[in-house]
N, CA, C and O atoms as a printed pandas DataFrame, in Angstrom:
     atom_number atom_name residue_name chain_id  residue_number  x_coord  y_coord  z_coord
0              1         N          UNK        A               1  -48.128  115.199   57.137
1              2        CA          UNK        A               1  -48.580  114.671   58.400
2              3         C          UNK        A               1  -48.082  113.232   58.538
3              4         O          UNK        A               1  -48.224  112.394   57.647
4              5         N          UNK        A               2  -47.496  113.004   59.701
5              6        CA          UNK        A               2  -46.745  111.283   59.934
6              7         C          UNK        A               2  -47.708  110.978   61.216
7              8         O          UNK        A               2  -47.979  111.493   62.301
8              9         N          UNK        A               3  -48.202  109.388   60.140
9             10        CA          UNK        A               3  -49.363  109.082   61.476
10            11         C          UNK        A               3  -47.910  107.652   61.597
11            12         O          UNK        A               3  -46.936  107.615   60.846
12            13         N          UNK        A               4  -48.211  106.610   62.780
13            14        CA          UNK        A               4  -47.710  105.540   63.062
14            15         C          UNK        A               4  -49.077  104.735   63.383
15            16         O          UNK        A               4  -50.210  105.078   63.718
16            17         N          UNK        A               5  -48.351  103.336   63.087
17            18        CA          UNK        A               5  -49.053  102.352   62.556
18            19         C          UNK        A               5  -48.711  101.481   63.928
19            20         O          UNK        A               5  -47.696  100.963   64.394
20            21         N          UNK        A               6  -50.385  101.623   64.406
21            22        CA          UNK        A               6  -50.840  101.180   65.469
22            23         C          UNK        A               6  -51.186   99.070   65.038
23            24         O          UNK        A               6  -51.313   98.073   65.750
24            25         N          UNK        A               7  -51.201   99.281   63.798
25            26        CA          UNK        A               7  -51.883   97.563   63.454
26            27         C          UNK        A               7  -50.920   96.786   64.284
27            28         O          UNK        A               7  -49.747   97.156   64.333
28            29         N          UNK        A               8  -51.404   95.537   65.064
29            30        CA          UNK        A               8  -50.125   94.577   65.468
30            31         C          UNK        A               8  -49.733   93.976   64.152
31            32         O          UNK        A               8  -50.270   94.059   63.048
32            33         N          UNK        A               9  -48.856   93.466   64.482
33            34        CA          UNK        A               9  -47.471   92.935   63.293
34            35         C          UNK        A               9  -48.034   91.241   63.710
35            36         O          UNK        A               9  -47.542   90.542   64.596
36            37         N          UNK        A              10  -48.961   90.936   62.972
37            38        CA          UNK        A              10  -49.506   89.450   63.028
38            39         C          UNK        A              10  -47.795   88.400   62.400
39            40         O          UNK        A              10  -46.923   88.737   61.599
40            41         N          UNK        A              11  -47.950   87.213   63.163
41            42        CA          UNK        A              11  -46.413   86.603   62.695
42            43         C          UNK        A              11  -46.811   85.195   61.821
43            44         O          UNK        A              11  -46.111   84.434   61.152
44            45         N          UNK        A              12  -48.495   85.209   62.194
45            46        CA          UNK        A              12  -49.081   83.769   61.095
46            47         C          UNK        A              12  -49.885   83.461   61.649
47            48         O          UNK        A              12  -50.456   84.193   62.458
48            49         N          UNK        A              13  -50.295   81.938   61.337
49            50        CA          UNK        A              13  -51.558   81.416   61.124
50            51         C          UNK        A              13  -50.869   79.870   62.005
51            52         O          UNK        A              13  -49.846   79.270   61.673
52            53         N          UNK        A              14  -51.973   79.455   63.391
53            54        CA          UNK        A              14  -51.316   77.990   63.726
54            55         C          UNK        A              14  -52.587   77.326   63.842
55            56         O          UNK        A              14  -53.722   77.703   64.134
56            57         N          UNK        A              15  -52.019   76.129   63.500
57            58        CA          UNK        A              15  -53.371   75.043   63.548
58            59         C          UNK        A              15  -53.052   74.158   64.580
59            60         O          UNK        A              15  -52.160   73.375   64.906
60            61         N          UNK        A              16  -54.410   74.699   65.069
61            62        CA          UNK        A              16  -54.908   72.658   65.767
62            63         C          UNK        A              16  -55.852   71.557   65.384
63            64         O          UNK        A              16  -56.997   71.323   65.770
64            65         N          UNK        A              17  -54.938   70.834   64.372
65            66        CA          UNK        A              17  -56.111   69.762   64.243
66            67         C          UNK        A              17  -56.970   68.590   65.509
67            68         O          UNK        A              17  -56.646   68.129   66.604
68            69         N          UNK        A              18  -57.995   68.496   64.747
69            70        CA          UNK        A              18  -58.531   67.610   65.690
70            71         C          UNK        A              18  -58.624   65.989   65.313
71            72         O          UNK        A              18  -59.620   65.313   65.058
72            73         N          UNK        A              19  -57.221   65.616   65.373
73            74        CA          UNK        A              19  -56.317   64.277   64.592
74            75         C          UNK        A              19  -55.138   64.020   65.843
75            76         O          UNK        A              19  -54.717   64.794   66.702
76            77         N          UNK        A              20  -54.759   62.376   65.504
77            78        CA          UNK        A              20  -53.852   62.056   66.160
78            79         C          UNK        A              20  -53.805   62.331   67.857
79            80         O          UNK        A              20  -54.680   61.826   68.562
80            81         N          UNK        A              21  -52.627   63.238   68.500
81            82        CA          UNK        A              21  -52.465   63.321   69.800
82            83         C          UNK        A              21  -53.444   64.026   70.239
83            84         O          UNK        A              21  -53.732   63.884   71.428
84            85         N          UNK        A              22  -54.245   64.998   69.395
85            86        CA          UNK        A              22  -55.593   65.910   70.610
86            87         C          UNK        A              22  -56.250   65.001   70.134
87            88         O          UNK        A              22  -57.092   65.785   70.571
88            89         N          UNK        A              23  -56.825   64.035   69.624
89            90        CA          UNK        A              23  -58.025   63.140   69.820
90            91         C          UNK        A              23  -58.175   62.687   71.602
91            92         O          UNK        A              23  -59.167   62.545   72.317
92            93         N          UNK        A              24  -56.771   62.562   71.858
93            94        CA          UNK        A              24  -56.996   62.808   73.637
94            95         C          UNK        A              24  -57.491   63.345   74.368
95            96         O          UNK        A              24  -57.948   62.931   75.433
96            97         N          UNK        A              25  -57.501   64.676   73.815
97            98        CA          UNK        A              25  -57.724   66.045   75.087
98            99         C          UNK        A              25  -58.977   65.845   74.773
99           100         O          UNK        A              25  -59.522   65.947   73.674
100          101         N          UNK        A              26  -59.743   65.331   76.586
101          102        CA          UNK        A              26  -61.133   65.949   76.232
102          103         C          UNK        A              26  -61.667   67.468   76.293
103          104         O          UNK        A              26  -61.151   68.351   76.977
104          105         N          UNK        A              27  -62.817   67.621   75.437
105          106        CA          UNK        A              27  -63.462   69.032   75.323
106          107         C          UNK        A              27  -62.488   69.659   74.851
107          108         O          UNK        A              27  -62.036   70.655   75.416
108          109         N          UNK        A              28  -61.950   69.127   73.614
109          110        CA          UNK        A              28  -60.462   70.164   72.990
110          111         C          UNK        A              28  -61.369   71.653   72.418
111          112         O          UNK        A              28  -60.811   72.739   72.576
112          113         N          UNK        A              29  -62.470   71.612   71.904
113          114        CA          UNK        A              29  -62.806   72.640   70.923
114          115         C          UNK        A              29  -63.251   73.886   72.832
115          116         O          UNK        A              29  -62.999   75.087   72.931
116          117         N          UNK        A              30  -63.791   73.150   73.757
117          118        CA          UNK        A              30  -64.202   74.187   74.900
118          119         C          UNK        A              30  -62.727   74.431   75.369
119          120         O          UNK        A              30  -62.564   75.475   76.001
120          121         N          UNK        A              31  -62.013   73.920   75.237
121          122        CA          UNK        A              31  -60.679   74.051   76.368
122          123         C          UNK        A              31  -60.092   75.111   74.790
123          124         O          UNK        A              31  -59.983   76.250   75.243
124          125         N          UNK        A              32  -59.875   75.133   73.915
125          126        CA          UNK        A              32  -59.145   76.069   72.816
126          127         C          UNK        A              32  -60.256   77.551   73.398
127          128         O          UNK        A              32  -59.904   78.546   74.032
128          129         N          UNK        A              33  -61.561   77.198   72.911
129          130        CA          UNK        A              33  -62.513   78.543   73.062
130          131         C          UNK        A              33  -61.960   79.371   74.497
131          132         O          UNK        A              33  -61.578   80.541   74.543
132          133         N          UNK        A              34  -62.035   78.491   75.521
133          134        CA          UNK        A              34  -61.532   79.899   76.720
134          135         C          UNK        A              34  -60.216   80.408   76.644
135          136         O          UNK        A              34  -59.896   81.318   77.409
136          137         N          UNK        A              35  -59.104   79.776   75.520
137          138        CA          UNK        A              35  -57.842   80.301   75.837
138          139         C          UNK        A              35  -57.745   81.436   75.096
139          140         O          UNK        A              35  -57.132   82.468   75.371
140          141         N          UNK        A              36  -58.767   81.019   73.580
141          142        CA          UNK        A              36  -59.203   82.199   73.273
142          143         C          UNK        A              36  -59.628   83.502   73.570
143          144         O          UNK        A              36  -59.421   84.675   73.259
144          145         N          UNK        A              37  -60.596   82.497   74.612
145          146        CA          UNK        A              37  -61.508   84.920   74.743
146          147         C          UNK        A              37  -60.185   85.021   75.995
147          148         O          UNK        A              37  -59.708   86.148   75.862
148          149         N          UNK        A              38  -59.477   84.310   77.074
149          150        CA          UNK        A              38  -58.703   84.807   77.622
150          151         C          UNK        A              38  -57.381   85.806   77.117
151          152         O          UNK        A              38  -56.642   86.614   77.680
152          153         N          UNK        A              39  -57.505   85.356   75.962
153          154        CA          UNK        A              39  -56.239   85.732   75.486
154          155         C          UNK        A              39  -56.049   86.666   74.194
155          156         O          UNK        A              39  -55.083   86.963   73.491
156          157         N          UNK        A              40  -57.821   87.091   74.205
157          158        CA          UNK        A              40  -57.902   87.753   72.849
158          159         C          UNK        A              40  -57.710   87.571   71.485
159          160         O          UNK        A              40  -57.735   88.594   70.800
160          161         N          UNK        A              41  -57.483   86.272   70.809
161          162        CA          UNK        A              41  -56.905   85.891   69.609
162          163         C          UNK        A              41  -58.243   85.768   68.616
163          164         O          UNK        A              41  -59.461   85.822   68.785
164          165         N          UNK        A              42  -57.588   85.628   67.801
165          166        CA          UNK        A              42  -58.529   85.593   66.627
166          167         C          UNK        A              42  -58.500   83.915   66.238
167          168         O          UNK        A              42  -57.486   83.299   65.910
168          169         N          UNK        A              43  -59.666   83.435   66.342
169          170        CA          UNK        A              43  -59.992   81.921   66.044
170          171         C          UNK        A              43  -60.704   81.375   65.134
171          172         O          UNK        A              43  -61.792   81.947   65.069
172          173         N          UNK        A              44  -60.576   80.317   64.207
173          174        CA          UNK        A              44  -61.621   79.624   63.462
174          175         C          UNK        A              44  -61.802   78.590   63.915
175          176         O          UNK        A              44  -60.682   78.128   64.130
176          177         N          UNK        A              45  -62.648   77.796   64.256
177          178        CA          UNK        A              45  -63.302   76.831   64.901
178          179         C          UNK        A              45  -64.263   75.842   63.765
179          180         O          UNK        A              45  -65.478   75.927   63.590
180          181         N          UNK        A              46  -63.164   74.776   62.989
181          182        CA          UNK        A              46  -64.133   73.806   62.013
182          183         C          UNK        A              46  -63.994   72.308   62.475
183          184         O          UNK        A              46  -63.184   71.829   63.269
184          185         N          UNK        A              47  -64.616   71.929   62.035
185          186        CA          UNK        A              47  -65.013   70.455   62.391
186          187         C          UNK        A              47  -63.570   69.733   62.747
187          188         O          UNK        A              47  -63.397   69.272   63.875
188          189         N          UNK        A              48  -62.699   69.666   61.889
189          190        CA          UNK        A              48  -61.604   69.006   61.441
190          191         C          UNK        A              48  -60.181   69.978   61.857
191          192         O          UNK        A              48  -59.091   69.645   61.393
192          193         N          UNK        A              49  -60.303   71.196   62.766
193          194        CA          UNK        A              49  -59.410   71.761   63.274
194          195         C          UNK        A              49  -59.692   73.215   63.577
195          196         O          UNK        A              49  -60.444   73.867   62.853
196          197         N          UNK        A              50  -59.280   73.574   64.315
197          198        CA          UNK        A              50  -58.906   75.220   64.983
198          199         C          UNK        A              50  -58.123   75.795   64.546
199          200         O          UNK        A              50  -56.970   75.511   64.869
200          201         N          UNK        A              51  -58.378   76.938   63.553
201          202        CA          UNK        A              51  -56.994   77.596   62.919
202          203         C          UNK        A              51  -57.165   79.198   64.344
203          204         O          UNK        A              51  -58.182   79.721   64.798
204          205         N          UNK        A              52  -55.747   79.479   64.610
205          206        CA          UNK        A              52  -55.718   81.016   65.496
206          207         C          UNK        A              52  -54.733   81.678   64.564
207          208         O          UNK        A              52  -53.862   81.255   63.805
208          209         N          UNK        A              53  -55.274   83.100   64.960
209          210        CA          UNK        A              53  -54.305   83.859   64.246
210          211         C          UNK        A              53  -53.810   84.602   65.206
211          212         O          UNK        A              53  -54.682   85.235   65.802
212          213         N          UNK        A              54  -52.620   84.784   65.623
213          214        CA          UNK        A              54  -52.175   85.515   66.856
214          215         C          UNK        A              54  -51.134   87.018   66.400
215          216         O          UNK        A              54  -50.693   87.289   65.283
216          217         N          UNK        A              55  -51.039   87.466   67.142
217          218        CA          UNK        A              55  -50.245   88.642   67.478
218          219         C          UNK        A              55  -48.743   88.093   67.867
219          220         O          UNK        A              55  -48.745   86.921   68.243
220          221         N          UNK        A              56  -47.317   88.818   67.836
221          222        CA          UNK        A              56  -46.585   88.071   68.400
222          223         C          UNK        A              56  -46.355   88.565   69.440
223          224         O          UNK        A              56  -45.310   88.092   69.887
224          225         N          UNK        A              57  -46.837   89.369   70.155
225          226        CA          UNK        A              57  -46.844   89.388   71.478
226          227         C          UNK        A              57  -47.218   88.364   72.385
227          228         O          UNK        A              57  -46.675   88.020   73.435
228          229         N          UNK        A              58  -48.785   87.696   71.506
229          230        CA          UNK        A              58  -49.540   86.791   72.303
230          231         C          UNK        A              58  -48.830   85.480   72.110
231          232         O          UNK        A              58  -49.622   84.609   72.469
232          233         N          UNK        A              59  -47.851   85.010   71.763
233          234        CA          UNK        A              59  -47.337   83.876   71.026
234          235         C          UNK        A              59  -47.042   82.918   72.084
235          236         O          UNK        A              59  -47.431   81.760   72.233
236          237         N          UNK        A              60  -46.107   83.803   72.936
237          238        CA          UNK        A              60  -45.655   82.818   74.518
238          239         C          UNK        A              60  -47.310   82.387   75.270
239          240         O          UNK        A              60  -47.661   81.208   75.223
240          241         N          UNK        A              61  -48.041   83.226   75.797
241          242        CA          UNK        A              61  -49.333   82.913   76.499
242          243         C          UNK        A              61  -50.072   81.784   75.888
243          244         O          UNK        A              61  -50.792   81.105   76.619
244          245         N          UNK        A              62  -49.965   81.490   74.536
245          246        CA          UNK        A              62  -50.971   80.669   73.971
246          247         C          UNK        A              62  -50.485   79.482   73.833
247          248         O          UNK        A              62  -51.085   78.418   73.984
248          249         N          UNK        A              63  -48.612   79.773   73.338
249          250        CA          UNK        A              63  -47.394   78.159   73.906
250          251         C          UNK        A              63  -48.570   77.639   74.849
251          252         O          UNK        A              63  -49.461   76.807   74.678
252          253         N          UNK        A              64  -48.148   78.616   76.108
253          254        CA          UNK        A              64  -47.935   78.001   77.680
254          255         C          UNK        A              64  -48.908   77.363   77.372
255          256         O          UNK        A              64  -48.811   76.224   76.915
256          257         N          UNK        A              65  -50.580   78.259   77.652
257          258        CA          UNK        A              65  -51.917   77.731   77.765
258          259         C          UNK        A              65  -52.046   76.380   77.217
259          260         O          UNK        A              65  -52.695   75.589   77.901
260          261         N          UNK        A              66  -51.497   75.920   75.993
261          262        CA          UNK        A              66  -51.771   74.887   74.707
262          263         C          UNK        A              66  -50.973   73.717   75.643
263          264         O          UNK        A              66  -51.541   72.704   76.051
264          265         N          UNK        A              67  -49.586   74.037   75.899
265          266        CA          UNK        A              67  -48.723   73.327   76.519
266          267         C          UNK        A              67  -49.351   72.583   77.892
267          268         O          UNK        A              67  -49.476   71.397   78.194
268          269         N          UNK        A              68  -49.632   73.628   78.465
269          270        CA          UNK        A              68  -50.143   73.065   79.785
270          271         C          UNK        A              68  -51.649   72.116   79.539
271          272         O          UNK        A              68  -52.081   71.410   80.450
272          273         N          UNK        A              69  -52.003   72.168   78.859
273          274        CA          UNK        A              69  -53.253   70.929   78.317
274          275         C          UNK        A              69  -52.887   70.086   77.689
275          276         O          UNK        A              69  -53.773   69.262   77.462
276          277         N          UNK        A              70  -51.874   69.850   77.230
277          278        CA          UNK        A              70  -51.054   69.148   76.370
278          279         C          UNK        A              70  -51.813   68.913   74.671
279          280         O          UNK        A              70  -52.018   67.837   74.109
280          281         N          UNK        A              71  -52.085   70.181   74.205
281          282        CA          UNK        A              71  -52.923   70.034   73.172
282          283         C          UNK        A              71  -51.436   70.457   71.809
283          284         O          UNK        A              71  -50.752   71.471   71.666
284          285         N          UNK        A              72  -51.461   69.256   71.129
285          286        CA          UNK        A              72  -50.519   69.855   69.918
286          287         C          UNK        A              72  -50.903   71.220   69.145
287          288         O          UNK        A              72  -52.024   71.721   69.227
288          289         N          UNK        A              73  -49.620   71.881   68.222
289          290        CA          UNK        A              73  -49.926   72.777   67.669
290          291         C          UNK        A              73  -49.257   73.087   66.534
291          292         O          UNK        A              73  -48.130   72.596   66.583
292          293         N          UNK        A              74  -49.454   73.684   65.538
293          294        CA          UNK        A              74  -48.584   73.506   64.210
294          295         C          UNK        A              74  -48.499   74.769   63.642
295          296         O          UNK        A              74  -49.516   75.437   63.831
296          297         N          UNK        A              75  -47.620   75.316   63.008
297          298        CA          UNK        A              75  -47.225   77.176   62.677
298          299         C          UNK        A              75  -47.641   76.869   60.864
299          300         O          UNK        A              75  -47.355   75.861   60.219
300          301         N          UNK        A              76  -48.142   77.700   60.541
301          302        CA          UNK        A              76  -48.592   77.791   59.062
302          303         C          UNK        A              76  -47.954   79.199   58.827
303          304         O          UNK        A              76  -48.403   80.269   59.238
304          305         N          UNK        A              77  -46.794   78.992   58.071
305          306        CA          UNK        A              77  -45.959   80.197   57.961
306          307         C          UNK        A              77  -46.207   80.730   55.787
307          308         O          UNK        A              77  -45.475   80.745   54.797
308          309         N          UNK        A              78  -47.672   81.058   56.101
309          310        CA          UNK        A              78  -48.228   81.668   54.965
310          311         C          UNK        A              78  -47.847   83.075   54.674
311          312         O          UNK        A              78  -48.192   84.039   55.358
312          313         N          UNK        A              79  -47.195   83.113   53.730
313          314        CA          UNK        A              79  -47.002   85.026   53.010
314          315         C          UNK        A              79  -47.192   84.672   51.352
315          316         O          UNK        A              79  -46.470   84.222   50.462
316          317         N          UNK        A              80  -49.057   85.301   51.513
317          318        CA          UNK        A              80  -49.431   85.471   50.625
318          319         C          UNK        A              80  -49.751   87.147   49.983
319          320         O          UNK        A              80  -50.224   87.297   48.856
């Protein structure tokens, strides 16, 4: 029996700290949370930064969203 593998193909792990240029953005942790549930991603939310874990489908939508708030963002290209 051949099943196919429905899992998305996750491409990593990106951080937003809450340092340096987003010390700007106000309400960075409310403005990350709605791009979230808009966008379905998987989020950690700690004091000292926002780690997402995305899909690479979702990769462009979350650019834009991040971009257009001008909130920095950083790729954690972990293969553990």
């Amino acid at each position: 029996m051949r099943t196919q593998n429905i899992t998305p193909s996750f491409s990593g792990k990106f951080v937003i700290p809450n340092s340096g240029d987003n010390k700007k953005v106000n309400y960075l942790y409310n403005k990350v949370s709605k791009i979230v549930k808009d966008n379905n991603i998987s989020g950690d939310f700690h004091n000292d930064k926002i780690v997402l874990t995305t899909d690479k489908t979702q990769e462009k939508n979350l650019f834009n969203s991040l971009k257009e708030l001008g909130i920095k963002i950083f790729s954690l290209n972990e293969k553990k």
